[in-house]
VOVOVEX-333464 format. One record per residue (C-alpha): x, y, z. Coordinates in steps of 0.001 Angstrom, whole numbers. Example, Ala and Ser with C-alpha at 12.3 -4.5 7.8 and 13.67 -1.06 7.14 Angstrom:
# residues 2
xx=12300&yy=-4500&zz=7800
xx=13670&yy=-1060&zz=7140
//
This chain:
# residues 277
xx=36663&yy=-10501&zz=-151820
xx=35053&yy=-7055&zz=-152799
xx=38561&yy=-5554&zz=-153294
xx=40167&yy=-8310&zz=-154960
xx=36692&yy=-7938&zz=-157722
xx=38212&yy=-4612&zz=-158280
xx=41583&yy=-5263&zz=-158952
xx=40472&yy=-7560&zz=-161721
xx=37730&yy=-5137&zz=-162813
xx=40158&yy=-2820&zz=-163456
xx=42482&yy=-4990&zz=-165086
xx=40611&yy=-5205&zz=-167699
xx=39512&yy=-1649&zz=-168429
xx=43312&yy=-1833&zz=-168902
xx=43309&yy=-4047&zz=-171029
xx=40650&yy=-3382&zz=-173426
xx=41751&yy=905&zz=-172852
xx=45195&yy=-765&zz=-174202
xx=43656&yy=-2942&zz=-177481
xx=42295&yy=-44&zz=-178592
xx=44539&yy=2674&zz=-178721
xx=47289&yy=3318&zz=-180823
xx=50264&yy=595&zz=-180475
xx=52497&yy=4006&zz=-180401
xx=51565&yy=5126&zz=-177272
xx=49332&yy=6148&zz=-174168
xx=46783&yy=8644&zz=-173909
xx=46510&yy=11104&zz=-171388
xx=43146&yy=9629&zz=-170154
xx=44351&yy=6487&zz=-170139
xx=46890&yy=7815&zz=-167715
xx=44609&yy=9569&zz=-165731
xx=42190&yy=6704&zz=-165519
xx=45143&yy=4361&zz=-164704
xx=46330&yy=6590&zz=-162135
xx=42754&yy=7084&zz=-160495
xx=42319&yy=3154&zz=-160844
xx=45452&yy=2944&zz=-158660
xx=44334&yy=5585&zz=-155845
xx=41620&yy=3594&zz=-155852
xx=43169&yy=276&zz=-155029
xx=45020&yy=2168&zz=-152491
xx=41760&yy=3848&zz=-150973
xx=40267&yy=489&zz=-151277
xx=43558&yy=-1347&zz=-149616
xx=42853&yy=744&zz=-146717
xx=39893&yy=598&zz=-146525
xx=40145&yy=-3294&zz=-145903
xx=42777&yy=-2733&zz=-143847
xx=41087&yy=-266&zz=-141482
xx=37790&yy=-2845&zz=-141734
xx=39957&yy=-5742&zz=-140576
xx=41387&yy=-3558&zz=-137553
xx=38306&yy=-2329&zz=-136892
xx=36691&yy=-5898&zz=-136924
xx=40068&yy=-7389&zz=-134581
xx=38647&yy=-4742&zz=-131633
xx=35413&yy=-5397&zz=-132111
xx=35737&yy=-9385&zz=-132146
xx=37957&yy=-8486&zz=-129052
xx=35394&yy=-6107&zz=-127611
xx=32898&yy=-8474&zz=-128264
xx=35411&yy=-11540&zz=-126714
xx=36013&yy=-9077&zz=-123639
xx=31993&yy=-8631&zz=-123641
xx=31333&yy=-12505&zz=-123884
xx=33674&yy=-13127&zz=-121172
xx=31962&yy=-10258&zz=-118835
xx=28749&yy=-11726&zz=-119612
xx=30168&yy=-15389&zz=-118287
xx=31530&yy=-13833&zz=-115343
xx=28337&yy=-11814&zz=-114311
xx=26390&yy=-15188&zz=-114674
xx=28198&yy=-17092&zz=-113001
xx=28340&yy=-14770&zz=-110368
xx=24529&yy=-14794&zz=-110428
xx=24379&yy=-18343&zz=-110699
xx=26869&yy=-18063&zz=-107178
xx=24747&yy=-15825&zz=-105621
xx=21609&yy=-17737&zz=-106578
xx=23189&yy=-21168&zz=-104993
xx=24197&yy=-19313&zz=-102016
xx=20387&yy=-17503&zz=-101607
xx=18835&yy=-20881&zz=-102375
xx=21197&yy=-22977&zz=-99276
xx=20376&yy=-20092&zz=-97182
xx=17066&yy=-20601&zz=-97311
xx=16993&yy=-24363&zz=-96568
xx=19353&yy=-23090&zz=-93532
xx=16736&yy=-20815&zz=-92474
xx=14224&yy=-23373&zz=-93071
xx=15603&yy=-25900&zz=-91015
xx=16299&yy=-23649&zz=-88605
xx=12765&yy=-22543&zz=-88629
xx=11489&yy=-25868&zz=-88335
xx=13867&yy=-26513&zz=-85680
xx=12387&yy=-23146&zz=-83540
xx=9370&yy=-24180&zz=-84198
xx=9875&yy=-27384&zz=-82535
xx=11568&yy=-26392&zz=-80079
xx=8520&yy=-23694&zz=-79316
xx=5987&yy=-26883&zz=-79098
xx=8055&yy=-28551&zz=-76966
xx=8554&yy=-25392&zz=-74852
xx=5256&yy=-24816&zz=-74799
xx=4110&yy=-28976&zz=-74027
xx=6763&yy=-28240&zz=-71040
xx=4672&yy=-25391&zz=-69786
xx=1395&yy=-27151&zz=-70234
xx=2599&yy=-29521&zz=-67933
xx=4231&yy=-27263&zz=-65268
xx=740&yy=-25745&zz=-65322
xx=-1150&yy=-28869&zz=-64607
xx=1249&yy=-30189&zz=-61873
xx=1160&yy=-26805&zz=-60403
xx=-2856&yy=-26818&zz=-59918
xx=-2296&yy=-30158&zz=-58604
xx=127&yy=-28792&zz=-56050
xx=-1656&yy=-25896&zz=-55515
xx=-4761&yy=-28203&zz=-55027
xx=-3240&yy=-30540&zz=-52190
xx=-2012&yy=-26947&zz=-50266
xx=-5409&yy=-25830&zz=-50327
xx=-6211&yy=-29193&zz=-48815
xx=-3183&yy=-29323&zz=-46648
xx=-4629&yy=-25780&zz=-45611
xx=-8068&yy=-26813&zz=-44982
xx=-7279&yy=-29810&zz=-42676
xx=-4682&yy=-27762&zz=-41030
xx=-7803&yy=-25004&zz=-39938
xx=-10333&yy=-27857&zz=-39390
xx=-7124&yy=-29673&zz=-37229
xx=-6586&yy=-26459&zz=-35416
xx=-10047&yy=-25847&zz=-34758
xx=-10719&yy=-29633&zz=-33718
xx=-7724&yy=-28638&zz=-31071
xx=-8805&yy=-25745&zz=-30230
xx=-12569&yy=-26975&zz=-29189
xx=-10934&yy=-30162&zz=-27724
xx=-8725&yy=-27772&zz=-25644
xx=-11791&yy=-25636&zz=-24589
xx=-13651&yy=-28746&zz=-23864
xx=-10820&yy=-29703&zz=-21563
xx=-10434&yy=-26665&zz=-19900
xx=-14238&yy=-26389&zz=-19201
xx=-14264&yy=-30003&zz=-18015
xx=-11462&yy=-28696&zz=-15815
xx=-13599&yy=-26469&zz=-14148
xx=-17114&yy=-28793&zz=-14859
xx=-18646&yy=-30647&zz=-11632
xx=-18590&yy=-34301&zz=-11567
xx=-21162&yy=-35888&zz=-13651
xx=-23411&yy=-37229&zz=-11382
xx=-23479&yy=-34011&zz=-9418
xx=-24219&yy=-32026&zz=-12388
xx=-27310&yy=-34583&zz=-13448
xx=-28426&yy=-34914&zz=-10268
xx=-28624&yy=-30667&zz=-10040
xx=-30411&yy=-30516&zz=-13468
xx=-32638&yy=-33281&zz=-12832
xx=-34242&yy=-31530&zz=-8742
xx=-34342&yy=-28052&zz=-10833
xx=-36376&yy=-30252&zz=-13441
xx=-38593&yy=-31625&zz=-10795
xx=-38897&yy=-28179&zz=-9188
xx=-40016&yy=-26282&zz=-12452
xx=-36909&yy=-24423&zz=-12780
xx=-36918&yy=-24620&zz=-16380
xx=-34442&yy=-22138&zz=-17281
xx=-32027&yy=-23544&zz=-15076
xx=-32601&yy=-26984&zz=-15766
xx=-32020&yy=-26555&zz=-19289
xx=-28447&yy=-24801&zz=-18520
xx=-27649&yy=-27784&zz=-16550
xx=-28743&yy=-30611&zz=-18786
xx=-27377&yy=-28547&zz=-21450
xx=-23912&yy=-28114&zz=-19813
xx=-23782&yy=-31876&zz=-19076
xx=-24392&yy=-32888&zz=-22831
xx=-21164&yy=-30782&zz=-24234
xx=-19225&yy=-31501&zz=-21354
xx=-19983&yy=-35656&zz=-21108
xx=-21460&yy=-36367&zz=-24315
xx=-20807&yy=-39793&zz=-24526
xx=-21990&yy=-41219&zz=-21196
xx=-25657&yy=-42878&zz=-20752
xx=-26985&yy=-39900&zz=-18835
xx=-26250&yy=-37964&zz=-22261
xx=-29554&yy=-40101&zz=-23493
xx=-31415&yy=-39058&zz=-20529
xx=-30093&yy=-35218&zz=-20869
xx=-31135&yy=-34820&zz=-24378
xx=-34778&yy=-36209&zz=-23335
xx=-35596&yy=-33839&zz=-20596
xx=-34393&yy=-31029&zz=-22681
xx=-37008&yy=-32118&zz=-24834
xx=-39189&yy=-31820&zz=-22221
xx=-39093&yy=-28374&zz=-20909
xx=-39053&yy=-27599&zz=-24766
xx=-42346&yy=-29516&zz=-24831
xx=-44010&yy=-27819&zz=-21966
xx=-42765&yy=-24190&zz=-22952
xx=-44778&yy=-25123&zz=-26594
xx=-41175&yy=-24896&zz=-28775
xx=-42293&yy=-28399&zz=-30552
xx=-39527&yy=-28092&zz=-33180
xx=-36617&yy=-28024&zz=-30609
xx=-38475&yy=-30481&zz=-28690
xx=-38753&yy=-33100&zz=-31730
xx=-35063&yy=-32184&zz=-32491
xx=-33764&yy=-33260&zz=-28693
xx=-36208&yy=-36346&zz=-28972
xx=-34789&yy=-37415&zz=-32408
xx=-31065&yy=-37244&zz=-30950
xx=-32173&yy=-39566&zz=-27946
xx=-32832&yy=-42202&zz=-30772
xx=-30409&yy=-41816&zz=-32858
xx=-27544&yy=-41837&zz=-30149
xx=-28677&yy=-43982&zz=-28080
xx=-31591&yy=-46248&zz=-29277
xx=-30673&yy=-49037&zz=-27095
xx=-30856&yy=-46157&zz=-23509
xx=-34341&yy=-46470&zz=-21508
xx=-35485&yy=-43041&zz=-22563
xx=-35591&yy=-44389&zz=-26156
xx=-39393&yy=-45193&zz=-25954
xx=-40452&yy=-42356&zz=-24295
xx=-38320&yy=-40087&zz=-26418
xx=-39987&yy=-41582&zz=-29837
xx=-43723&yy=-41555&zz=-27980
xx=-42866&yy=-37670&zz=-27187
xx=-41286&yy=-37125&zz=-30780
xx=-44588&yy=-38475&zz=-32287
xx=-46595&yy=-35856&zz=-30210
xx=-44382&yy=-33019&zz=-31236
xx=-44644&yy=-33799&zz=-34822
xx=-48262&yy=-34130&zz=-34776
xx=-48813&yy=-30590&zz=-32533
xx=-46576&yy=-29236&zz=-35299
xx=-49220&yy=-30142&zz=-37854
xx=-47221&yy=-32887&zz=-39381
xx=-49421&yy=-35504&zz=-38835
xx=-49140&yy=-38348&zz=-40859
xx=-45082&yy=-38017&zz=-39533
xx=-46293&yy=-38332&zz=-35918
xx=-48595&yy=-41202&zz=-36922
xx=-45775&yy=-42851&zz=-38444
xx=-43651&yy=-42485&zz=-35122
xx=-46128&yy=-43602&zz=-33319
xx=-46974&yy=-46504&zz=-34998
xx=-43144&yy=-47544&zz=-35268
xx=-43139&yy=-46901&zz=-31135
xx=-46419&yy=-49617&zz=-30984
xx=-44187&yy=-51883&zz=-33215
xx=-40914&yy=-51758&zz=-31097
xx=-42083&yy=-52065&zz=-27784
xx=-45563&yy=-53477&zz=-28101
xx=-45912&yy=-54297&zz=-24580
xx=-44476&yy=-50606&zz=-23187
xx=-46493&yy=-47982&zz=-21014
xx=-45319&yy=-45596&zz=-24133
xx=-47341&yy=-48441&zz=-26181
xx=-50727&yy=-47639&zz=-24941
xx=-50147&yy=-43820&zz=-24806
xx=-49609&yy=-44120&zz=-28531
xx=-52761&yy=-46583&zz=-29062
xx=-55197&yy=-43988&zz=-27123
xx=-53642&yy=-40838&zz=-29477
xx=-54339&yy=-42886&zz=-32380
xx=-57699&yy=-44099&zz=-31535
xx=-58272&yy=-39865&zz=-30957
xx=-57026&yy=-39460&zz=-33978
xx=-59344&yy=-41646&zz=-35452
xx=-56522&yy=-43997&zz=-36681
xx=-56172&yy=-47757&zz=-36083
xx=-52653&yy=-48895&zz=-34548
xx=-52367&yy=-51380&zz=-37319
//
């Protein structure tokens, strides 16, 4: 547009140059100015030309930018996609481990309990295995002492004339012996009561209430029952427990009302200053 202005700009300095010189012919200047006029066309010509090149490689440059730009974003949009996917990957994953871990761990939990449990019923496998061997072992020692043990009645018979003779110390081995080695026969009831006493007579009141007290409770129904809870009630009261040996006595009175044991208790209580009711 600018150069095609000039053309017609200069047109008409031609013109009007031309109207007002001489119809005979052409000044120098006019020449001159004609001829500069025309340079300047051609200067501007090029110019315009060399604009419209240099425009083509910068719309290309700018093309060849525009398409770099497109590439490098979608390349970032590519790379942003593929970050973003990764991460849900990895978060699944993640949340898979961590399951996995609870579970793992929920596993081990339970290992742990069964394993006190099983560790629990060795100990107490353990325990009656000891208490088994040591029930054997005393049952075996029991049998070999029986093996070498006198008969029953000889060995109460012994303990009994060494009871009757005074020989305390002796009598006590024997009735002692014949309590672990026949615990469970009727004689056992008598044993335990004359242990009680020689304890009695040699003043040892606590043993002697303890060997009364197992007369009564193993065998309350033997005949040394009365006399063992009479002697118990004694014992307990020399001991200074008093209102205990009352109590004994008083259950004696009630049990066999009628027994020889029955008015020994009476006449201590009446000492005592205690009714029998």
């Amino acid at each position: 547009m600018k150069t095609q202005r000039i053309s017609v700009f200069v047109a008409l300095l031609s013109v009007l140059w031309l109207g007002v010189s001489p119809a005979w012919g052409v000044s120098k200047e006019i020449i001159q100015l004609q001829t500069q006029v025309q340079q300047l066309q051609e200067q501007m010509t090029a110019m315009q030309r060399s604009f419209d090149e240099r425009m083509g490689v910068m719309n290309n440059l700018v093309e060849k930018d525009t398409d770099a730009v497109n590439k490098v974003a979608n390349a970032i949009n590519q790379l942003q996609s593929t970050l973003q996917r990764q991460q849900a990957d990895a978060g699944g994953k993640t949340e898979q481990l961590s399951g996995q871990i609870q579970a793992l761990n929920d596993t081990m939990d339970e290992l742990k309990v069964r394993l006190a449990k099983v560790s629990k019923q060795l100990e107490d496998m353990q325990s009656t295995q000891q208490s088994l061997a040591v029930q054997q072992s005393q049952q075996q020692q029991q049998a070999d002492a029986l093996k070498n043990a006198p008969p029953p009645d000889v060995l109460y018979n012994n303990a009994l004339r060494d009871y009757n003779g005074g020989k305390n110390d002796l009598a006590t081995q024997e009735f002692s012996d014949y309590v672990k080695f026949y615990p469970n026969t009727d004689l056992a009831g008598n044993s335990y009561y004359y242990l009680g006493e020689v304890q009695f007579r040699g003043a040892n009141y606590q043993a002697a209430a303890q060997s009364y007290d197992q007369v009564l409770q193993n065998f309350p129904s033997g005949n040394k029952a009365a006399s063992a809870q009479l002697k118990k009630g004694f014992a307990l009261i020399e001991l200074g427990k008093q209102d205990d040996g009352i109590t004994e006595l008083k259950h004696l009175i009630q049990r066999y009302p009628h027994s020889p044991e029955a008015l020994q208790a009476r006449e201590r209580l009446r000492k005592l200053g205690v009714s029998a009711r």
